[in-house]
TORLOVO-803302 format. One line per 3 residues: for each residue y, z, x of C-alpha. Coordinates in nm, 2 decimals, decimal comma, always signed. Each point is the difference from the previous one (the first is absolute). Layout:
! residues N
Y/Z/X | ...
//
This chain:
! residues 523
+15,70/-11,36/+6,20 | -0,35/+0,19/-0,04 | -0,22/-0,05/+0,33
-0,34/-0,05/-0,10 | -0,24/+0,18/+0,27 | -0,35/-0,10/+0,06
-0,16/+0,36/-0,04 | +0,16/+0,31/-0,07 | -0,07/+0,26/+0,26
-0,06/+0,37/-0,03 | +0,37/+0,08/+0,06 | +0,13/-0,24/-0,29
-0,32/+0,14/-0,25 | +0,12/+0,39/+0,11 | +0,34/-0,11/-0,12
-0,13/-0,14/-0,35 | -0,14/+0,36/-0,03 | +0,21/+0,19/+0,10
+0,39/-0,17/-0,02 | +0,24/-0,05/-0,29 | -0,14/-0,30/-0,19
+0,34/-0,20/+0,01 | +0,00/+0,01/+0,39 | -0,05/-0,36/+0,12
-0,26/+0,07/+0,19 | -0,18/+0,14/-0,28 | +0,06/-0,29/-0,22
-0,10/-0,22/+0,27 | -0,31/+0,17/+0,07 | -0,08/+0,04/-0,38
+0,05/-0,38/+0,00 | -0,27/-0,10/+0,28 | -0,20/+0,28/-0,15
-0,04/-0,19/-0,38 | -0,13/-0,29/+0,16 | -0,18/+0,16/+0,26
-0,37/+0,12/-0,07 | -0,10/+0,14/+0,35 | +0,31/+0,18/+0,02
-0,02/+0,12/-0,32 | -0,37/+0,18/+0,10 | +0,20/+0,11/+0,29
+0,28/+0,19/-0,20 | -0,28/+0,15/-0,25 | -0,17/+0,13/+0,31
+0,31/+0,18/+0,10 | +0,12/+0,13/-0,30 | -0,35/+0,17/-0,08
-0,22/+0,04/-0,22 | +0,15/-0,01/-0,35 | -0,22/+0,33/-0,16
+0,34/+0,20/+0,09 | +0,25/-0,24/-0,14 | -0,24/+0,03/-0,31
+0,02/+0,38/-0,02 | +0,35/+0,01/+0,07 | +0,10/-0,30/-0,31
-0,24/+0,23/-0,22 | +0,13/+0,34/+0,05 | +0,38/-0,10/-0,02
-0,11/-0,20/-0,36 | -0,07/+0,31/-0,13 | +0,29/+0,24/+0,17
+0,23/+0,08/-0,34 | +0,33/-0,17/+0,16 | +0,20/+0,05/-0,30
-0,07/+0,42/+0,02 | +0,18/-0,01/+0,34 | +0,38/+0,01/+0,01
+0,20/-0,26/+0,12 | -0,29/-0,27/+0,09 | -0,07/-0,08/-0,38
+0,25/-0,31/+0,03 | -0,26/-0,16/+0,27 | -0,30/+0,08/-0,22
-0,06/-0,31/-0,14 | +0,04/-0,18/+0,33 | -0,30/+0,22/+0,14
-0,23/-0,09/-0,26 | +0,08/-0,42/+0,04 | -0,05/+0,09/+0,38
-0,32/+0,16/-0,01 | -0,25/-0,10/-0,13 | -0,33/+0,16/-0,09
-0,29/-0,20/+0,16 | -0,27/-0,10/-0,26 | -0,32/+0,21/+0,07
-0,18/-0,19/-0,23 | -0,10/-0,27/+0,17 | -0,01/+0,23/+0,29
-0,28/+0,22/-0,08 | -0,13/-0,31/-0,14 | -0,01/-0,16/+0,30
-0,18/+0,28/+0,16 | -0,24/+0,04/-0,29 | -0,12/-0,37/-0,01
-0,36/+0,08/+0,08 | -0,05/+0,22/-0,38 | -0,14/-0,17/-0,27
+0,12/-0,02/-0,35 | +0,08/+0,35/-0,16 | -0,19/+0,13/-0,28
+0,31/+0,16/-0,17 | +0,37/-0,13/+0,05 | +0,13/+0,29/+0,18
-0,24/+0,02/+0,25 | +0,03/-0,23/+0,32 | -0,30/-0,14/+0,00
-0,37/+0,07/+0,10 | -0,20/+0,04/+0,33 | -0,38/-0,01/-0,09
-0,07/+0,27/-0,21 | +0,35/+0,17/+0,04 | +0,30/-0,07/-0,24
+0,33/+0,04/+0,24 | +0,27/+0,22/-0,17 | +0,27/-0,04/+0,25
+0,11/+0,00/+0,38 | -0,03/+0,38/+0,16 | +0,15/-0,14/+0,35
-0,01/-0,24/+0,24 | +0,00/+0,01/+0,40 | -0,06/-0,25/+0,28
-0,37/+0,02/-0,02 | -0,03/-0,06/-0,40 | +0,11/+0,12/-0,33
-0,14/+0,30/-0,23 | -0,05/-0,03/-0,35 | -0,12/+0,24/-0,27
-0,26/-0,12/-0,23 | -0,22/+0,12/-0,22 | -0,41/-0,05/+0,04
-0,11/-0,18/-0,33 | -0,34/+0,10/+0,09 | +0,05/+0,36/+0,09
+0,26/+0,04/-0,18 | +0,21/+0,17/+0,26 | +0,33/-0,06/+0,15
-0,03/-0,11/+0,36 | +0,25/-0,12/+0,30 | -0,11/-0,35/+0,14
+0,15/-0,08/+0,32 | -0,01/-0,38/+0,08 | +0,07/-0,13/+0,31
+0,35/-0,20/+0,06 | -0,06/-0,41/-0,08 | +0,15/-0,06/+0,36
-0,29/+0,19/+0,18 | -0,25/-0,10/-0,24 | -0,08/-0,28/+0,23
+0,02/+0,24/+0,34 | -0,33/+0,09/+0,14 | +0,12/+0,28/+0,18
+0,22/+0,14/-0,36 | -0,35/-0,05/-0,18 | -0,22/+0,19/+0,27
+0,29/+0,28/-0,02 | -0,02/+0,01/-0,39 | -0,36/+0,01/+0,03
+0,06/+0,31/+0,24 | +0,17/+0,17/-0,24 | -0,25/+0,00/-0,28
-0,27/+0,09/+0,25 | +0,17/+0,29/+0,13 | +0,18/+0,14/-0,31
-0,38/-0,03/-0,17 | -0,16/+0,20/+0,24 | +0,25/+0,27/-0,07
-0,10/+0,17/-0,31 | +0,22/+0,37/-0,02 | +0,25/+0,09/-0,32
+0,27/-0,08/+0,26 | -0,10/-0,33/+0,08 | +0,08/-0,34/-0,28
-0,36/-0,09/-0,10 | -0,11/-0,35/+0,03 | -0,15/-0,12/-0,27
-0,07/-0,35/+0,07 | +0,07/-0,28/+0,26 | +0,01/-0,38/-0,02
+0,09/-0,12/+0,34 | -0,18/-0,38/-0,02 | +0,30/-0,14/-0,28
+0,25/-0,28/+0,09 | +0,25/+0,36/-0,04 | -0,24/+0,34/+0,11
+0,10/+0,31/-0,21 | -0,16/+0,37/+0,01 | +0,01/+0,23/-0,34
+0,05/+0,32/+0,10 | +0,08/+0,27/-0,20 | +0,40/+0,08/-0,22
+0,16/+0,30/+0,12 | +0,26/+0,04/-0,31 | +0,30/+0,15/+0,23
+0,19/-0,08/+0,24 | +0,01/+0,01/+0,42 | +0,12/+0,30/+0,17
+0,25/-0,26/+0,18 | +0,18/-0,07/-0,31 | +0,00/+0,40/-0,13
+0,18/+0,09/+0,30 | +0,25/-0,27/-0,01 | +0,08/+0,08/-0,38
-0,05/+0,41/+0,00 | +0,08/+0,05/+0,45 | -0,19/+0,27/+0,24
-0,23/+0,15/-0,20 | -0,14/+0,36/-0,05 | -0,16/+0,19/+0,30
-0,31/+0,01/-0,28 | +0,01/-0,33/-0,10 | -0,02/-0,13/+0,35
-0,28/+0,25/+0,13 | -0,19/-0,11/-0,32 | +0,03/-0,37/+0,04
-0,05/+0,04/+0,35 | -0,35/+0,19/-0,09 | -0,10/-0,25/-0,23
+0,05/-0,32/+0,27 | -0,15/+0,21/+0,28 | -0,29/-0,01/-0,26
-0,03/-0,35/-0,05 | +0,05/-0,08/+0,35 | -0,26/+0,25/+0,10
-0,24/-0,24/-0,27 | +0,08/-0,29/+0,19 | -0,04/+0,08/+0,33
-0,37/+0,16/-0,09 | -0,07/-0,34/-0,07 | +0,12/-0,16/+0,35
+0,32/-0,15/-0,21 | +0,33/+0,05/+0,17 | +0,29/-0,10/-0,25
+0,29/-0,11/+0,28 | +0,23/-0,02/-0,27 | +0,12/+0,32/-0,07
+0,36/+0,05/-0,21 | +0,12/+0,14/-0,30 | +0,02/-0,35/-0,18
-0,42/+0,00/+0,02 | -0,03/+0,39/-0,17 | +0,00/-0,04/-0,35
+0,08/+0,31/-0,23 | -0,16/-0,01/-0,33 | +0,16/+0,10/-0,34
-0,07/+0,34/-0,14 | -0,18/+0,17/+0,30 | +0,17/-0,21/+0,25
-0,32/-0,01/+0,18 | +0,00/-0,17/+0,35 | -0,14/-0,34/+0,04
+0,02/-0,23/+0,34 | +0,00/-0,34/-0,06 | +0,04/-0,34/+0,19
-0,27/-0,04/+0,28 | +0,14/-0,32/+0,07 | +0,03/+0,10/+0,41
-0,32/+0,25/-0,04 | -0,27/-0,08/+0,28 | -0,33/+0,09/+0,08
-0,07/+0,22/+0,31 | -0,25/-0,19/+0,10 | +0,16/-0,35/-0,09
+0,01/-0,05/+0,40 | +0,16/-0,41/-0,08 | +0,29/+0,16/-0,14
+0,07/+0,33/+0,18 | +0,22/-0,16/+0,27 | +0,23/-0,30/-0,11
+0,29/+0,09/+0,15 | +0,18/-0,05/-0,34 | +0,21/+0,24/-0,13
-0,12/+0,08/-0,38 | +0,16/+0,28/-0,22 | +0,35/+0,13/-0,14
+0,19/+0,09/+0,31 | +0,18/+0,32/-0,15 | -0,34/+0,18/-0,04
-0,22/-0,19/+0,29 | -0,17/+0,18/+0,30 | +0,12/-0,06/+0,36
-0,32/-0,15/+0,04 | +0,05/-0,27/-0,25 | +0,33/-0,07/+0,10
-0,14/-0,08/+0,37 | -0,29/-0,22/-0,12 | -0,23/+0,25/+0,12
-0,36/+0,12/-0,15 | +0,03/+0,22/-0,28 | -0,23/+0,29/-0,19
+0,10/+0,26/-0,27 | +0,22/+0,19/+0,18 | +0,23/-0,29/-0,04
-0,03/+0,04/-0,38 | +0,10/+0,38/+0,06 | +0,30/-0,09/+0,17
+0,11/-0,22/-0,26 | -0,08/+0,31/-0,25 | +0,22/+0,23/+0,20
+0,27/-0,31/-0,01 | -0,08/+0,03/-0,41 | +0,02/+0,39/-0,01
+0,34/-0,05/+0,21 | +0,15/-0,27/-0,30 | -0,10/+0,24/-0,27
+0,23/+0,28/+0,10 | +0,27/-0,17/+0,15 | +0,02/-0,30/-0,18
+0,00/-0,26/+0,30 | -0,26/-0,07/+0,23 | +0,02/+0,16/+0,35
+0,12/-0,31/+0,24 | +0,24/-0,19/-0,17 | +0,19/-0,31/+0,18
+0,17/-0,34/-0,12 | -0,24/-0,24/+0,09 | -0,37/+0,00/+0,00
-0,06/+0,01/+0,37 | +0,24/+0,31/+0,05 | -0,22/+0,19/-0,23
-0,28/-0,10/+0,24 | +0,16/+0,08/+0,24 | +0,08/+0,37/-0,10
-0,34/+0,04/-0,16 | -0,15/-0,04/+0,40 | +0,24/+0,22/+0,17
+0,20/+0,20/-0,21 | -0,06/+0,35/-0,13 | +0,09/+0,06/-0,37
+0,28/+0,30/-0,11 | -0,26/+0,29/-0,07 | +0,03/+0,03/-0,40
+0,11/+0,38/+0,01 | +0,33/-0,14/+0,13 | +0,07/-0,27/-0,26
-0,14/+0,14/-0,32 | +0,03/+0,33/-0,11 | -0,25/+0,24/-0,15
-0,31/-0,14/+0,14 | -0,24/+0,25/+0,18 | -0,01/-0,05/+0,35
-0,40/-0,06/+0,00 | +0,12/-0,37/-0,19 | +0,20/-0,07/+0,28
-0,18/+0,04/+0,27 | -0,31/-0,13/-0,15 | +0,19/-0,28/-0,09
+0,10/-0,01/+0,36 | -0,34/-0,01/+0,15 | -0,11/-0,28/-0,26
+0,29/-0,22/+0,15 | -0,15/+0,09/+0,34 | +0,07/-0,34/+0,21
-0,35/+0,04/+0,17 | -0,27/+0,01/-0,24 | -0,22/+0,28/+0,19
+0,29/+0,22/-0,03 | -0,02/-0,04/-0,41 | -0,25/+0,16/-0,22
-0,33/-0,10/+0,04 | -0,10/-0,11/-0,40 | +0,15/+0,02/-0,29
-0,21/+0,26/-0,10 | +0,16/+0,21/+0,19 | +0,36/-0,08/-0,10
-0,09/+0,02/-0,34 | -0,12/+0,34/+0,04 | +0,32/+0,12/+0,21
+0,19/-0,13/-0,31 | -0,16/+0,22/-0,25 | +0,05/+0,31/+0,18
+0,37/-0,04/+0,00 | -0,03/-0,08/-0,35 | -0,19/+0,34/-0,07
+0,28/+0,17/+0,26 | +0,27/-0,10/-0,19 | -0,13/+0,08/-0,37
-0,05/+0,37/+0,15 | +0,30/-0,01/+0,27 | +0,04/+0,32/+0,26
+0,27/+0,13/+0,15 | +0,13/+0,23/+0,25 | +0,00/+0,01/+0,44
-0,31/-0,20/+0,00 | +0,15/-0,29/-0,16 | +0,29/-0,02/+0,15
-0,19/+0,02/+0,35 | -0,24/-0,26/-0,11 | +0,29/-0,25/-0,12
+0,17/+0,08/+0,35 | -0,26/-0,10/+0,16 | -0,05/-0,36/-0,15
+0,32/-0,07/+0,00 | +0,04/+0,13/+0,35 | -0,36/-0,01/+0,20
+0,18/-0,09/+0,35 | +0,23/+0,29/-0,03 | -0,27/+0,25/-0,15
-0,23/-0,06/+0,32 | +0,27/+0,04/+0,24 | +0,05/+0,30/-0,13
-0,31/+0,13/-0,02 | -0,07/-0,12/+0,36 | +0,32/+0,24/+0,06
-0,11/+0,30/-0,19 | -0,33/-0,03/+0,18 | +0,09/-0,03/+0,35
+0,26/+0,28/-0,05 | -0,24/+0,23/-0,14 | -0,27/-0,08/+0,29
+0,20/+0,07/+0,22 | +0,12/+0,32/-0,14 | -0,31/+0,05/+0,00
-0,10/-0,02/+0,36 | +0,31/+0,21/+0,11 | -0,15/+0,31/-0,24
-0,35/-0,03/+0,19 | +0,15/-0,03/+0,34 | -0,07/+0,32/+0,18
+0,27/+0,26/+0,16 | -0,01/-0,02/+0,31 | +0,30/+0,28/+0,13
+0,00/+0,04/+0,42 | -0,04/+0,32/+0,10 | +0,23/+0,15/+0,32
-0,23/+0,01/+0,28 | -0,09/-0,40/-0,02 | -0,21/+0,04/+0,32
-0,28/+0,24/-0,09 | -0,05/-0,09/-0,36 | -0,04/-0,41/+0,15
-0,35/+0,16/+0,15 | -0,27/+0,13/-0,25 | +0,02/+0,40/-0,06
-0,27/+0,12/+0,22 | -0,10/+0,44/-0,05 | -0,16/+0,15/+0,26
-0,02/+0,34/+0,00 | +0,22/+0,18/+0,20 | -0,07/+0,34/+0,26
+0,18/+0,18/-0,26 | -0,19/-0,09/-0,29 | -0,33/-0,09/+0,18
-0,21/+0,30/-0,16 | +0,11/-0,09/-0,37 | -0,02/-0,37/+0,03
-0,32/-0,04/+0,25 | -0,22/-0,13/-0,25 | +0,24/-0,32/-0,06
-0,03/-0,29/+0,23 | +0,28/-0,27/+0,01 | -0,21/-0,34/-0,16
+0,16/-0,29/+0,25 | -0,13/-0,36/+0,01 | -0,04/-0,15/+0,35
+0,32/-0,16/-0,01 | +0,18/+0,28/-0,10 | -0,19/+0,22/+0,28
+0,10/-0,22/+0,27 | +0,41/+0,02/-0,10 | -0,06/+0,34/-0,01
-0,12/+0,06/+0,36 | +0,27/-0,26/+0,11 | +0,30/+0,23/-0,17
-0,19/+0,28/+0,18 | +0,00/-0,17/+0,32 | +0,34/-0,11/-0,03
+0,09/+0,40/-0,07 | -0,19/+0,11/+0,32 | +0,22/-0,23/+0,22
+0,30/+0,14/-0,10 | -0,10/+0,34/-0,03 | -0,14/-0,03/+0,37
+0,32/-0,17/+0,11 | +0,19/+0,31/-0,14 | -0,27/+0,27/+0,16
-0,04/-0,08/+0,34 | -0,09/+0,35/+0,13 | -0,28/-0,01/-0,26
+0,18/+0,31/-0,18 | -0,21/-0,13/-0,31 | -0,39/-0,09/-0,02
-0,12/-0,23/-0,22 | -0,31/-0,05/-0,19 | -0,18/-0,33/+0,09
+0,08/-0,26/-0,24 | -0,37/+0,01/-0,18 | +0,05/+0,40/-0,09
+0,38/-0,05/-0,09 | -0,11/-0,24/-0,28 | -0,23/+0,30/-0,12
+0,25/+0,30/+0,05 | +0,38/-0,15/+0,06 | +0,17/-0,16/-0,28
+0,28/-0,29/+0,07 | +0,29/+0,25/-0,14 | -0,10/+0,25/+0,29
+0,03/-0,22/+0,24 | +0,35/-0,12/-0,11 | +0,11/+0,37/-0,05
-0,11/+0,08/+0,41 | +0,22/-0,33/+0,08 | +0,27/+0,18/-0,18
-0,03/+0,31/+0,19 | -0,01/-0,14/+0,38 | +0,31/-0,23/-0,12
+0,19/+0,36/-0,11 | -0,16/+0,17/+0,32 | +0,16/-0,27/+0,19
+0,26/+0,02/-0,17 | +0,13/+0,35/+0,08 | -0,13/-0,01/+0,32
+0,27/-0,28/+0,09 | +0,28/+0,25/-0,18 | -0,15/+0,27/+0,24
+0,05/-0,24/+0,34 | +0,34/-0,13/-0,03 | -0,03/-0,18/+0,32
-0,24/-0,21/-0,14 | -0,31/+0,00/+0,28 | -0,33/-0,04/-0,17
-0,28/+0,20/+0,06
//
């Protein structure tokens, strides 16, 4: 007996997504579901958006099933399975506003441009190509989407855009030819890049070519450089927004759809986050103020894309990228990609610089830095100065500490050389006194015209060692077998060896006369 249920809840909706569709829970759910408008809004919400389901019934319609082996019997079966969505009334849906076409293969017509046909389409409008019946020029027109036509904030924002991108006039920069923003739909001509975006080359053709990146990376330094001479900082940054045109493949940003003014002070601070989060500054990412450097780190996320061929913080979800963006530090390119000079990765490394002080300081700047690698590697060198000088970007820690070790070995090497050498000499006791010549008896005649030179200091440890000499000799010589000279005429005439050498000689008189008297009474 089926049990009919009042509402199905998110359990039995899961299990009409996800179970086998002869389950009875399924069928009981699908049941309630029929009949069941607010739980049929509820199951579309779950399931998602159906732009996927259309991409996936369109790509397996044209797979060739009958070229692959052993699947050609269930062929047929696909193709009464999926079916390919009618984008007909799709696009005309979304092309409601044109008036009548002048010729029946065109879409239709937009004031004085005739619409050839849909270039692509994003969350804040659609691009078309048309051509400019009065110019006679081919043109992009970019016309906001129907469901923000109505949005005051999604018309001031489109009305940003052409103000910004119109102030910017460089060869890297999409002109803007002309704006209509006061329409029941606003749209902005601007000018047709016949190319593609550097996004899709690098998906079809992978990394690309050391040259190719430094040259593209020149070009949107360039155009960056443009805008922010004009106060315009673009906030939007990516690979998807750098157009390559045919034949020269000359650089072009595009979409100032997030640009802002510096100066715009009511919409510096909104604590909304606002960009692509693969290629967005830490600063973005936290809500906080940004300027131009935040458009450089988004160039060095760019550079990074080019010649790896995924953007530097990858994660599952949105908010994990985030995440990464604001606290992680990216691989260093010379260990993911090959054959890229070392000067690319660590500029690249300084560009992606969470603090923006620590970035370069224009654009100017990094444009510059670009084109002397490019002039370095069209006339490459070689040799010990190279290989020192790729040491030391891939390795500055270790090339400091060692320096900081060479340096302090070789002061101090130093220091020992310069040290003087000092070797004692055996009689300790009279070389710890200044050398002081006098004159001796002996010598008196020859030498009389040479005066010892003796401070006062020196004077008065002189006449002390004297004194000191007198005591002993007097101690020795108590019969007064010797004279002496008064101590103010022995500095003139005695010497401080002869003194010593008559100590000697009543020590030896002594001495014997002790070997002479074996019973030992002194005299």
């Amino acid at each position: 007996m089926a049990i009919e249920i009042k509402h199905a809840d998110d359990d039995d909706l899961r299990e009409l997504l996800l179970s086998d569709e002869d389950s009875a829970a399924v069928q009981r759910a699908a049941k309630h579901v029929e009949s069941c408008e607010s739980c049929r809004t509820r199951l579309d919400q779950m399931a998602g958006s159906s732009e996927l389901d259309d991409r996936v019934r369109e790509m397996l319609s044209d797979y060739p099933w009958d070229a692959v082996p052993n699947v050609s019997h269930v062929a047929a079966s696909l193709r009464s399975v999926v079916r390919v969505p009618d984008r007909t009334n799709h696009v005309g849906d979304e092309l409601d506003f044109l008036g009548p076409p002048s010729h029946p293969e065109l879409l239709g017509r937009l004031g004085r441009y005739e619409i050839e046909r849909v270039i692509g389409q994003g969350g804040m409008g659609i691009v078309l190509k048309a051509h400019d019946s009065e110019l006679n020029r081919p043109v992009a027109v970019k016309v906001l989407a129907k469901h923000l036509a109505h949005s005051g904030a999604a018309r001031a924002r489109f009305a940003r855009e052409a103000k910004a991108a119109a102030a910017v006039v460089h060869e890297h920069v999409v002109a803007i030819h002309n704006v209509d923003a006061d329409r029941d739909h606003p749209f902005l001509v601007m000018q047709f890049v016949a190319g593609e975006s550097l996004q899709s080359r690098v998906d079809r053709d992978g990394p690309l070519h050391v040259k190719e990146i430094l040259r593209i990376g020149i070009q949107a330094a360039s155009g960056l450089s443009a805008a922010h001479e004009q106060g315009v900082v673009h906030r939007d940054v990516k690979p998807a927004n750098i157009l390559l045109e045919n034949g020269v493949e000359r650089v072009l940003l595009t979409d100032f759809g997030l640009a802002r003014t510096v100066d715009d002070a009511s919409l510096t601070q909104t604590g909304v986050i606002a960009g692509t989060p693969h290629y967005m500054s830490p600063e973005q990412a936290n809500g906080q103020p940004t300027d131009h450097r935040t458009d450089l780190f988004s160039l060095g996320a760019v550079l990074y894309f080019m010649a790896t061929g995924h953007p530097p913080f990858r994660a599952e979800r949105a908010m994990g990228v985030l995440n990464r963006v604001c606290h992680d530090r990216q691989k260093p390119l010379w260990q993911v990609a090959e054959n890229l000079p070392d000067e690319l990765s660590v500029l690249v490394d300084r560009l992606l610089e969470k603090q923006p002080a620590k970035r370069f300081s224009s654009a100017d700047v990094v444009r510059d830095q670009l084109n002397k690698m490019l002039a370095q590697l069209q006339q490459p060198k070689s040799g010990f100065g190279r290989t020192l000088r790729r040491f030391s970007m891939r390795y500055p820690r270790r090339l400091v500490a060692a320096g900081v070790l060479v340096a302090t070995v070789s002061i101090a090497a130093l220091v020992i050389a310069r040290l003087p050498d000092v070797t004692p000499t055996p009689d300790s006791t009279l070389q710890s006194t200044p050398p002081v010549v006098i004159p001796s008896e002996s010598t008196s005649a020859s030498t009389s015209s040479v005066l010892p030179v003796l401070d006062a200091q020196e004077s008065a440890e002189f006449a002390a060692r004297m004194d000191e000499l007198r005591t002993r000799l007097d101690a020795l010589n108590p019969h007064e077998a010797f004279s002496f000279l008064p101590t103010s005429e022995l500095n003139q005439t005695e010497t401080l060896q002869s003194l010593h050498q008559r100590l000697e000689r009543l020590q030896e008189n002594e001495t014997n006369e002790s070997q002479f008297n074996p019973s030992g009474d002194q005299r």
